[in-house]
Backbone as CSV, one residue per row, in Angstrom:
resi,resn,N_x,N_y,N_z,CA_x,CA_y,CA_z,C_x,C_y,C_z
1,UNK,0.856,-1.170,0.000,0.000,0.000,0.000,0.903,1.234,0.000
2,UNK,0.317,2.491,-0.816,1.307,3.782,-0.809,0.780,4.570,0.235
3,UNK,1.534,4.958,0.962,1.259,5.975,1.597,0.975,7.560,0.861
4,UNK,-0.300,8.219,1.274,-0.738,8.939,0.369,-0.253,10.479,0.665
5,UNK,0.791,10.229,1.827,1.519,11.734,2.016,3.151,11.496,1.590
6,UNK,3.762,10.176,1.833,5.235,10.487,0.941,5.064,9.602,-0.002
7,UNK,4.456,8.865,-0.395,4.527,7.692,-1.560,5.527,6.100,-1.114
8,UNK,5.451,6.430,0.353,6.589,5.331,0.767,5.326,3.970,0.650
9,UNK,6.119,2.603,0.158,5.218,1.598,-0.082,5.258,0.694,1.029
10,UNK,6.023,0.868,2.083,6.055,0.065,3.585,4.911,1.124,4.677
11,UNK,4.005,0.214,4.924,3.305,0.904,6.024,3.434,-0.490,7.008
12,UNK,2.573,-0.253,8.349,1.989,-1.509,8.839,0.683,-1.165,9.178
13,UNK,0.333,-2.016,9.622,-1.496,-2.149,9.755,-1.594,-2.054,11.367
14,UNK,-2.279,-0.702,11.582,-2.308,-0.817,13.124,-4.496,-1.244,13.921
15,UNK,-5.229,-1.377,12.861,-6.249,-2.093,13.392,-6.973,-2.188,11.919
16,UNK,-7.448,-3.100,12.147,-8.947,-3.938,11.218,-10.138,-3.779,11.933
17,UNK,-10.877,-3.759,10.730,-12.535,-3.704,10.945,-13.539,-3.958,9.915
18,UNK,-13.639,-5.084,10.404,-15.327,-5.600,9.253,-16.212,-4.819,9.381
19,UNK,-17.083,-4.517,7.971,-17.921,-3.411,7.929,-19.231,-4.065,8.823
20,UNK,-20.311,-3.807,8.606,-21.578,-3.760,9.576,-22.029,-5.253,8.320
21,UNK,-21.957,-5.057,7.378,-22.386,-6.091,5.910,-21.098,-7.731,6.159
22,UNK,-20.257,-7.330,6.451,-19.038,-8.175,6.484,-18.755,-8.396,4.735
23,UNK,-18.992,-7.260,4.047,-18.412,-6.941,2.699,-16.879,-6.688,2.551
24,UNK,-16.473,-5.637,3.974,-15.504,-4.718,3.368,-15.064,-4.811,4.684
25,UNK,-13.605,-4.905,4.674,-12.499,-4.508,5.897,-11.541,-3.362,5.700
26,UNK,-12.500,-2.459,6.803,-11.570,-0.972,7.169,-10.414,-1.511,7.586
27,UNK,-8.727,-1.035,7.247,-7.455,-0.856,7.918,-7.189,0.338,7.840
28,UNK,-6.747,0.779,9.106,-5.837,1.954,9.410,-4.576,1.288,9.202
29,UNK,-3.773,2.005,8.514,-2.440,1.704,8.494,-1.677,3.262,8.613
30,UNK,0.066,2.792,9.541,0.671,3.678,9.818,1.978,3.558,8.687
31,UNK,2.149,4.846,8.223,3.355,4.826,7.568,5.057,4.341,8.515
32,UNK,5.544,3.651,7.893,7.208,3.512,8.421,7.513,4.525,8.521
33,UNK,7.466,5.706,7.082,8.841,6.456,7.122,8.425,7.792,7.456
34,UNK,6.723,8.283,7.606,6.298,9.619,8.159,5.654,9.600,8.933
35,UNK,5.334,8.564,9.420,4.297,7.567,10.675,2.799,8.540,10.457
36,UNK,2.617,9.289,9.538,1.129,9.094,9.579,0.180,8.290,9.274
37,UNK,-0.674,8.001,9.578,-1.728,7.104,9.840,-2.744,7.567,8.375
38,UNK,-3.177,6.680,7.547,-4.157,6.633,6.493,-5.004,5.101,6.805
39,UNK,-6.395,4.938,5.856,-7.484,4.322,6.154,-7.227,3.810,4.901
40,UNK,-7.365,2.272,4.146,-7.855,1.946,3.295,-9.204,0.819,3.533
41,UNK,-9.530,0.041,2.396,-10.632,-0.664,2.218,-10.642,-1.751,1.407
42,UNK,-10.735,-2.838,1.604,-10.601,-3.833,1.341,-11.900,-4.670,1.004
43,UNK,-12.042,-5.190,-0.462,-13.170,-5.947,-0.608,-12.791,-6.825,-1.372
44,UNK,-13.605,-8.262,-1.841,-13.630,-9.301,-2.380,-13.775,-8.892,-3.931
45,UNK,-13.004,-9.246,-5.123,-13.430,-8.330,-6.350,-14.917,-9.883,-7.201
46,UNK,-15.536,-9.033,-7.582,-16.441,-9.950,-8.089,-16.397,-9.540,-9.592
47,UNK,-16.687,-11.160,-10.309,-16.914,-11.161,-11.966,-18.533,-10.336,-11.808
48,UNK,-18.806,-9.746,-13.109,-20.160,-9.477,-12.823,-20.507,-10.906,-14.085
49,UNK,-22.056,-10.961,-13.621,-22.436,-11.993,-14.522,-22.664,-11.059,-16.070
50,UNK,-22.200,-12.228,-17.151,-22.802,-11.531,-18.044,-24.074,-12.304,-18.930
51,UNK,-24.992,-11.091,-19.335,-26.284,-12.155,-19.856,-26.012,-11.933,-21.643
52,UNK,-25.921,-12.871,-21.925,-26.194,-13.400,-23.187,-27.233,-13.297,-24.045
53,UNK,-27.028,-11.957,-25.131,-28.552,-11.748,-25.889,-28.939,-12.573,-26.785
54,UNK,-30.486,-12.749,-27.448,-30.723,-13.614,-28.495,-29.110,-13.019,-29.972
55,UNK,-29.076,-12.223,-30.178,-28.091,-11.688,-30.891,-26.877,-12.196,-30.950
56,UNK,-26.446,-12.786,-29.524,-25.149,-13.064,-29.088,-24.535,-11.887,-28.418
57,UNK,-25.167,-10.555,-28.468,-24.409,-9.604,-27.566,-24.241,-10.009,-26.123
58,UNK,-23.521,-9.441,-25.676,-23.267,-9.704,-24.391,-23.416,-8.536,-23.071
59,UNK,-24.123,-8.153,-22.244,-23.820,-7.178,-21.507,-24.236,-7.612,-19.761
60,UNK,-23.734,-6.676,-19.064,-23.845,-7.128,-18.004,-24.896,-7.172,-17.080
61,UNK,-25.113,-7.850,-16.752,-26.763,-8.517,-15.637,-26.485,-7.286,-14.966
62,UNK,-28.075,-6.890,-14.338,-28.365,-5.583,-14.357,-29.742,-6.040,-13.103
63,UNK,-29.179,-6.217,-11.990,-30.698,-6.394,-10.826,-31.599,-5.387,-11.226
64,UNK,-31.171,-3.884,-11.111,-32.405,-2.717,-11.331,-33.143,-3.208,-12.561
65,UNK,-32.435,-3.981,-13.638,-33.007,-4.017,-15.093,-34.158,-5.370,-14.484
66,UNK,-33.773,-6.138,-13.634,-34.717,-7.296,-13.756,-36.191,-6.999,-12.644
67,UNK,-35.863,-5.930,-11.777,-36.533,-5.548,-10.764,-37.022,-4.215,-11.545
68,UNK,-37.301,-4.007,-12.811,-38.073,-3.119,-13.271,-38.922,-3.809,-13.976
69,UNK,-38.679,-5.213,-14.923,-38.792,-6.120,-15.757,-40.167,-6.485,-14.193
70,UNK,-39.761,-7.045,-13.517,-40.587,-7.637,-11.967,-42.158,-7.004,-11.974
71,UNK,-41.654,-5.357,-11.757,-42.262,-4.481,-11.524,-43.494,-4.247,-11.899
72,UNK,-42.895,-3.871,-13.419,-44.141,-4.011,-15.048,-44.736,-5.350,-14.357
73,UNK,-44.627,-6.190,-14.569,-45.272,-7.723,-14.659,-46.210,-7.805,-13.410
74,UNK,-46.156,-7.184,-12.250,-47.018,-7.096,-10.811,-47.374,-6.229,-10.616
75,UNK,-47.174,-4.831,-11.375,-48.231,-3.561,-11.635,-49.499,-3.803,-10.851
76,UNK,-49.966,-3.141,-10.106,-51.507,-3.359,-9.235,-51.800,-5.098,-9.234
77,UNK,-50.976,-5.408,-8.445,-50.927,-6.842,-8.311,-50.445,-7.155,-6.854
78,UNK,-51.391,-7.608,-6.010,-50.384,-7.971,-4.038,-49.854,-9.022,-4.526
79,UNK,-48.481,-8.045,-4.786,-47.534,-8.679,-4.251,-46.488,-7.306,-3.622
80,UNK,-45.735,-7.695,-2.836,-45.290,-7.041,-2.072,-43.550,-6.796,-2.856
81,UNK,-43.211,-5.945,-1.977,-41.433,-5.318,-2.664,-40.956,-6.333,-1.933
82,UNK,-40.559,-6.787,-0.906,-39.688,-8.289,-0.214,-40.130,-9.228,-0.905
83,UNK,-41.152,-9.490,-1.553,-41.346,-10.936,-2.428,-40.501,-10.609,-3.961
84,UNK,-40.786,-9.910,-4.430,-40.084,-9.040,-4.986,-38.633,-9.126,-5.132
85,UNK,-38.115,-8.694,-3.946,-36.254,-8.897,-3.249,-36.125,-10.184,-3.643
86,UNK,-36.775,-11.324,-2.936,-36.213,-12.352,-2.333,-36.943,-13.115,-3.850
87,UNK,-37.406,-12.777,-4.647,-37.835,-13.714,-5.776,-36.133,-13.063,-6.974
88,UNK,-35.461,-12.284,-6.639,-34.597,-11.803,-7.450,-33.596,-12.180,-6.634
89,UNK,-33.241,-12.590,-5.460,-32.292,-13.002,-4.561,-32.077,-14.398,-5.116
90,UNK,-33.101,-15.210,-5.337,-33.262,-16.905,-5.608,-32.615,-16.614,-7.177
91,UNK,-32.744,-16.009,-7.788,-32.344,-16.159,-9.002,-31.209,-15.862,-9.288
92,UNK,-30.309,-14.509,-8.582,-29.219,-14.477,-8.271,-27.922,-15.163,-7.721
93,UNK,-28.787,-15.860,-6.976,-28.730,-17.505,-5.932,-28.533,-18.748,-6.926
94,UNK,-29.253,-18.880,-7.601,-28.927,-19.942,-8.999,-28.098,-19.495,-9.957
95,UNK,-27.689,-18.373,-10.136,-27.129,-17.761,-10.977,-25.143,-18.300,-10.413
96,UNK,-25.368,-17.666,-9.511,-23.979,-17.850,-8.507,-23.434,-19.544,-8.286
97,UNK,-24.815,-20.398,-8.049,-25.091,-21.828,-7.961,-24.138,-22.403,-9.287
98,UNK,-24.261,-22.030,-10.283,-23.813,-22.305,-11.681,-22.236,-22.874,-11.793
99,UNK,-22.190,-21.571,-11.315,-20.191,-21.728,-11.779,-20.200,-20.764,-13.013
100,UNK,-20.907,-20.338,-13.462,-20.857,-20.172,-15.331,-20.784,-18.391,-15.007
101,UNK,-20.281,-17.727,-15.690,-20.667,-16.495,-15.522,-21.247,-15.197,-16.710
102,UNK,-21.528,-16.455,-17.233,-22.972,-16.354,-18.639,-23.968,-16.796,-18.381
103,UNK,-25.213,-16.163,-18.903,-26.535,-17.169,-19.055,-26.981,-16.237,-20.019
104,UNK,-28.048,-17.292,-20.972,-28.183,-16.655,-21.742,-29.829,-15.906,-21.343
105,UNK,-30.099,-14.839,-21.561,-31.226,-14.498,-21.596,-32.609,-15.284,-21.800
106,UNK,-32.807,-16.355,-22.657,-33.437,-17.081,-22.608,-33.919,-17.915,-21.200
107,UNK,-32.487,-18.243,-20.673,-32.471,-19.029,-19.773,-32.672,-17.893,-18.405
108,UNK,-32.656,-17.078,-18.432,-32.862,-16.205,-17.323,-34.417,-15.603,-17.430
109,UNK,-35.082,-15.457,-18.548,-36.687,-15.759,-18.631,-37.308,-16.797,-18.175
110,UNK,-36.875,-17.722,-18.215,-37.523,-18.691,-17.640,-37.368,-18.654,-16.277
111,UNK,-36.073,-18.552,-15.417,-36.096,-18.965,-14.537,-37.239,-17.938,-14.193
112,UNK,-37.099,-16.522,-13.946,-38.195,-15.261,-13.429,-39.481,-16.243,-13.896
113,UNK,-40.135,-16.521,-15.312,-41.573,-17.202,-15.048,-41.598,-18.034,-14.500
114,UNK,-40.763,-19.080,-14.216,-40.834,-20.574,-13.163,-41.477,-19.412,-11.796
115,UNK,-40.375,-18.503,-11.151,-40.443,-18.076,-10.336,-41.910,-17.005,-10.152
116,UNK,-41.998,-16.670,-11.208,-43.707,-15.789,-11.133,-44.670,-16.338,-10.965
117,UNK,-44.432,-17.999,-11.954,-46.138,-19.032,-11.772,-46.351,-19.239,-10.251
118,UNK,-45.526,-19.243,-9.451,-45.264,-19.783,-8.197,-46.104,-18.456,-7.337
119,UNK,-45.554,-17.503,-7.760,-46.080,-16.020,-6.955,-47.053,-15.530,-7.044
120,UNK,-47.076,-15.062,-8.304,-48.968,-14.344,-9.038,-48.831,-15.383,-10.794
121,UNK,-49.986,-15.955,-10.863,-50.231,-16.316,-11.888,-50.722,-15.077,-12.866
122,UNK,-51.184,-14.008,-12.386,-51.603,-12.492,-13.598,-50.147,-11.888,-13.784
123,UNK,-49.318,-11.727,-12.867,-47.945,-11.731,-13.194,-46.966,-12.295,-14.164
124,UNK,-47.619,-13.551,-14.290,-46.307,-14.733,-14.644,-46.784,-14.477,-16.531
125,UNK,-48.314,-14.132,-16.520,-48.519,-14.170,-17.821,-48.832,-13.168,-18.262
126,UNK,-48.605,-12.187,-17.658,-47.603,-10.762,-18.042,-46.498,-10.782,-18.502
127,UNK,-45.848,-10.825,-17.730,-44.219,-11.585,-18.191,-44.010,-12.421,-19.452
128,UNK,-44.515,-13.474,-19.032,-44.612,-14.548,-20.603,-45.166,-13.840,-21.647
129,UNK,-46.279,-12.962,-21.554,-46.737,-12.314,-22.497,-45.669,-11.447,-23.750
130,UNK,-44.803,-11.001,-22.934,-43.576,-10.165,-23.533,-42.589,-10.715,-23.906
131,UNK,-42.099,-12.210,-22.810,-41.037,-12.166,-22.665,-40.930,-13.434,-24.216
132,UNK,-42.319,-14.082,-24.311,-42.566,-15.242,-25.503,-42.982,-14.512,-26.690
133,UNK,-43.420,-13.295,-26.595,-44.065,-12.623,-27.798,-44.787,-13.179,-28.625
134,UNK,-46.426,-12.852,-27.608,-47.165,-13.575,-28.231,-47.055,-12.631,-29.709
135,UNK,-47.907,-13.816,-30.372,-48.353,-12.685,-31.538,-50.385,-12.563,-31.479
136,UNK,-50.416,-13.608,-30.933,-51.718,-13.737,-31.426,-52.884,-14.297,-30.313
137,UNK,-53.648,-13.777,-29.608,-55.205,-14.438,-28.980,-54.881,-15.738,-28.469
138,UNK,-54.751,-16.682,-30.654,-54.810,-18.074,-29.720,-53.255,-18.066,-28.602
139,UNK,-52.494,-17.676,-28.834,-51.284,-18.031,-28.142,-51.260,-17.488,-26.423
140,UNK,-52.176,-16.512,-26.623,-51.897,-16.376,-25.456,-52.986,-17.189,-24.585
141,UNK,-54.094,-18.074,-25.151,-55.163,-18.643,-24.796,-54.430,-20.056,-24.579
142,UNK,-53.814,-20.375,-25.130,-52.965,-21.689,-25.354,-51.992,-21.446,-23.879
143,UNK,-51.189,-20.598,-23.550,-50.353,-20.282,-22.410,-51.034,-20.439,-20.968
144,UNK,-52.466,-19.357,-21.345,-53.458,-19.320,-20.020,-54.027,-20.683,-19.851
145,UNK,-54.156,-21.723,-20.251,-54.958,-23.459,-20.626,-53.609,-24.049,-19.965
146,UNK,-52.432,-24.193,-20.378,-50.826,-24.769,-19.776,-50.719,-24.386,-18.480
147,UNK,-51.247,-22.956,-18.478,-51.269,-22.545,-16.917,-52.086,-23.522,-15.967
148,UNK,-53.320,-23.703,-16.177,-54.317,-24.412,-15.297,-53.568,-25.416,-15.236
């Protein structure tokens, strides 16, 4: 670590501290050669996942993007924001489960409708509605019949 008043690269570490999350460990460290004392921060570096478009583009998984995606789909619908959390936690949760740090979009639609039929069925075929593109009445009559 540099010390951020002479640039000397020997400090020592005079206390640690796990954050309140146990994300991140505060160190105070003291310089050797001007003995002032500076704070750094220490965290675990994470891959982000990346999702895989029908296209083949690639960009990076995006919780706000899937918890807006959620949102639309339970519009005047009880269900609550913690079902909500914890229905995007499980999927995050399988995601991590993998090993892989791709999925393709396809496969990340499904898991959210597995996870919607379970929650609100007016939800789930909201969702499917967009996410299968209907084109047509019968199709979406055919989806609501699979449902039962």
């Amino acid at each position: 670590m540099r010390c951020p008043y002479c640039a000397n690269t020997e400090d020592r570490v005079v206390d640690s501290r796990e954050s309140r999350e146990g994300d991140v460990i505060r160190r105070r460290r003291e310089c050797v050669r001007c003995e002032r004392r500076f704070t750094s921060y220490e965290k675990i570096e994470q891959q982000p996942f990346q999702v895989v478009k029908r296209d083949q583009r690639r960009e990076d998984y995006d919780r706000e993007k899937l918890m807006r995606g959620l949102h639309i789909a339970c519009r005047k619908r009880p269900v609550s924001q913690p079902a909500l959390e914890k229905l995007a936690d499980s999927i995050e949760a399988a995601m991590t489960d993998s090993n892989d740090r791709e999925i393709s979009s396809q496969d990340l639609g499904i898991m959210v409708m597995e996870r919607l039929r379970d929650l609100d069925a007016v939800a789930y075929v909201r969702f499917a509605s967009v996410y299968r593109r209907f084109e047509d009445v019968e199709a979406f009559v055919k989806e609501l019949h699979h449902l039962k």
